[in-house]
C-alpha positions, 0 to 999 in steps of 0.5 A: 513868119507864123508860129508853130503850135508850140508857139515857136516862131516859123517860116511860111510854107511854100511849095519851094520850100515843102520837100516831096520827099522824107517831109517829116525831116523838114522844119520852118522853125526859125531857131533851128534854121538859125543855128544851122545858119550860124554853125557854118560860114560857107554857103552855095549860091545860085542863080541863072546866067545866060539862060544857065544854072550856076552855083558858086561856093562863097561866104556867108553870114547871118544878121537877124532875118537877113543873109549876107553873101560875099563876093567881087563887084565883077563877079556875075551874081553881084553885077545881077543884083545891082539892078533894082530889081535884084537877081532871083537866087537859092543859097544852100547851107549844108553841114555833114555829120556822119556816114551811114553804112548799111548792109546793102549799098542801097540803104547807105545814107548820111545824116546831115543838117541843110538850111535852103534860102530862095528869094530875091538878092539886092546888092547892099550900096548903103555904106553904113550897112555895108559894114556891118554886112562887111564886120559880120562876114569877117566876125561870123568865120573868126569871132571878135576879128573886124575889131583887130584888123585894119577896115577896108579902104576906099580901093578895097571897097570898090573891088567887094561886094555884098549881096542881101537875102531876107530869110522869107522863104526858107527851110532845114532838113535834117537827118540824124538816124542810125543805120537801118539794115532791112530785115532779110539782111539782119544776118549778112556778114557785113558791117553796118554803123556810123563814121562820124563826120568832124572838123577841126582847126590846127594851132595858130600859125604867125606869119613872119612878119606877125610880131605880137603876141597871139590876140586873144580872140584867137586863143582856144579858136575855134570857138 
C-alpha cells in the first residue's frame, strides 16, 4: 500500500487491477474502497473448478485489510482453500444507483460504485479468528446482532466455513454522471434522465414463537 499525492493511503496498481477502459473512473484509495466494502453485505466470489470458471454470490464482511467470505465446509471454493497453498480467487462487490436513459439506446448506462478484490484465499482454522470473522458476518448485515443470539455450536461450526482475503490487490470504479445524449440527438422526441436505484427494508416481523420485545439494535433498521 502507498499513498496518493494527496496523502491518502492507496492500493498498489496491478495490471489486474488497471481498467482498459474508462480509467479516470478508477480509484486505489483505500477510504473509498472501504466504504464501498461497507456499504454492502453481498458479494460474488470466483475461482476455477475442474479447469471451469465459477462465480457464487455469498456474504461478506470487511476487518481491517482483510475480506471474510462465507460459506459451507462442503462448498467447493472452502474445500480449495483448505489447502495450504489457498485457492487463487476475485470477489466482486457492486452497488447500483441510477439507470441512465438516453436518446439513443446506445448511450443508456448506469451509475454504479464496484470494488474488485484479486488474490489468493486461505480458509480461517484459527478458532479465535474464526469468531470474530463469524461476529462480523453476522454484525456487518444487522449491526449489533452476534451479541443477542445464541454463538454457533460445536455441529454448527463443523457445517461453516470462513475464507480470508487480504485487500492487497484491489481497486473501485465507480460512475456517478447524468445522462449524456449526443449532440445530432439534442432535438429527438425522447426522454433522456436518471431512475434512481434504492433499497429499503420492511418494518420488522416476529416469529410466533419470538415473545420479547423488539431488541434495540433492530429498532430504526436499517442502519
Amino acid at each position: 500500500m502507498s499513498d496518493s499525492p494527496e496523502g491518502s493511503p492507496t492500493y498498489a496498481r496491478t495490471p489486474r487491477t488497471t481498467p482498459t477502459r474508462y480509467r479516470d473512473r478508477a480509484t486505489w484509495e483505500q477510504e473509498a474502497i472501504h466504504a464501498i466494502l461497507d456499504s454492502t453485505y453481498l458479494c460474488h466470489l470466483g475461482f476455477v473448478a475442474d479447469g471451469a470458471p465459477v462465480v457464487l454470490p455469498t456474504i461478506f464482511a470487511r476487518v481491517g485489510s482483510r475480506l471474510y467470505v462465507h460459506g459451507s465446509t462442503g462448498s467447493r471454493p472452502m474445500r480449495g482453500a483448505s489447502d495450504e497453498q489457498g485457492m487463487a480467487v476475485c470477489v466482486t462487490v457492486t452497488q447500483v444507483d441510477a439507470l441512465v436513459l438516453t436518446k439513443s439506446a446506445f448511450n443508456h448506462s448506469v451509475n454504479f460504485r464496484s470494488v474488485v478484490a484479486h488474490g489468493t484465499a486461505y480458509q480461517v482454522t484459527d478458532p479465535e479468528e474464526l469468531d470474530v470473522a463469524l461476529a462480523a458476518l453476522v454484525d456487518h448485515a444487522i449491526p449489533g446482532r452476534s451479541a443477542e443470539v445464541r454463538p454457533a455450536n460445536a455441529k454448527e461450526l463443523a457445517a461453516t466455513a470462513v475464507v480470508r482475503l487480504e485487500l492487497d490487490e484491489v481497486s473501485a470504479k465507480s460512475r456517478a454522471d447524468d445522462a449524456s445524449d449526443d449532440p445530432d440527438d439534442a432535438d429527438l422526441p425522447y426522454w433522456s434522465g436518471l431512475i434512481p436505484v434504492t433499497s429499503g427494508y420492511g418494518t420488522p416481523q416476529p416469529h410466533a414463537g419470538s415473545t420479547v420485545p423488539l431488541p434495540a439494535h433492530l429498532r430504526g433498521y436499517p442502519r
